[in-house]
C-alpha positions in Angstrom: -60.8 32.2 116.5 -60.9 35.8 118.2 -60.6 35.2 121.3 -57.1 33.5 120.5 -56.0 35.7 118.1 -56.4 35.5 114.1 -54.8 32.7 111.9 -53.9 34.4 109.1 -53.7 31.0 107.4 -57.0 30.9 107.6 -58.1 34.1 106.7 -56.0 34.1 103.6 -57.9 30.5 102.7 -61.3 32.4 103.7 -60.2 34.7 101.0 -59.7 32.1 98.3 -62.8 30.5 99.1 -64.5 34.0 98.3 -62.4 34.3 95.4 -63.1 31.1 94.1 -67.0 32.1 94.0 -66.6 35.4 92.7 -64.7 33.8 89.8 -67.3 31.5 89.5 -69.9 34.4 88.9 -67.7 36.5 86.6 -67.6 33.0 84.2 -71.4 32.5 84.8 -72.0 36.7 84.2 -69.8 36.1 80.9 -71.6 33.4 79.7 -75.1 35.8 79.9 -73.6 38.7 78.7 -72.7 36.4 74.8 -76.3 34.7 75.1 -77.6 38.4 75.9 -75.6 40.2 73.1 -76.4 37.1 70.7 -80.1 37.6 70.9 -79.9 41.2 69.9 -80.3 42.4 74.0 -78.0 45.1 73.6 -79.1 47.1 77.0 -78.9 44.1 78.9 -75.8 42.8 77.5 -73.7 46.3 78.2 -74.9 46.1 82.0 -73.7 42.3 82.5 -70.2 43.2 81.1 -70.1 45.9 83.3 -70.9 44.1 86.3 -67.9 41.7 85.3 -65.6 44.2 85.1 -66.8 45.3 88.8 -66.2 41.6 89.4 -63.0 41.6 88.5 -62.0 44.8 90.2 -63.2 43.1 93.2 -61.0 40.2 92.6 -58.1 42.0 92.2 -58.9 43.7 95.8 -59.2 40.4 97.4 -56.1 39.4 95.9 -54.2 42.5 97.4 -55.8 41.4 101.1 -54.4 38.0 100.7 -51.1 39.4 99.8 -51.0 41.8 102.3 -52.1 38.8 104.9 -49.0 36.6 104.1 -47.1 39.1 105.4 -47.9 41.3 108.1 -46.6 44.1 109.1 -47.5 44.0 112.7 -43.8 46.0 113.5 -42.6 43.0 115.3 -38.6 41.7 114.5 -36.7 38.6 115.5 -33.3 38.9 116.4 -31.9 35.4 116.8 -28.6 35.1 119.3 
């Protein structure tokens, strides 16, 4: 793939896929973070939902990247005659 240049459709679905399992965890770290607070693990239970919020700021990054793939600045312009 480098040595022909990048596919930024590809990179942008590379992105999704690692989106896809990040929102995977946050739903999974959610899940612990109830069952933690349930049975009285307070400690615990802070820590998860802070590691969800991280989560989620990371999401948000990814996001931005995939956004900022789909349209390149690379300072190139197409005049058509």
């Amino acid at each position: 793939m480098c040595e022909k240049g990048v596919n930024p459709d590809q990179m942008r679905m590379m992105v999704a896929q690692v989106d896809d399992s990040l929102a995977m965890a946050q739903q999974w770290l959610e899940q612990i973070h109830h069952l933690a607070d349930h049975a009285g693990l307070h400690d615990g239970s802070v820590l998860v939902a802070q590691t969800t919020v991280l989560l989620g700021e990371a999401r948000a990054r990814l996001e931005s990247a995939g956004n900022e793939m789909a349209s390149p600045d690379d300072g190139v312009t197409v005049e058509r005659v």
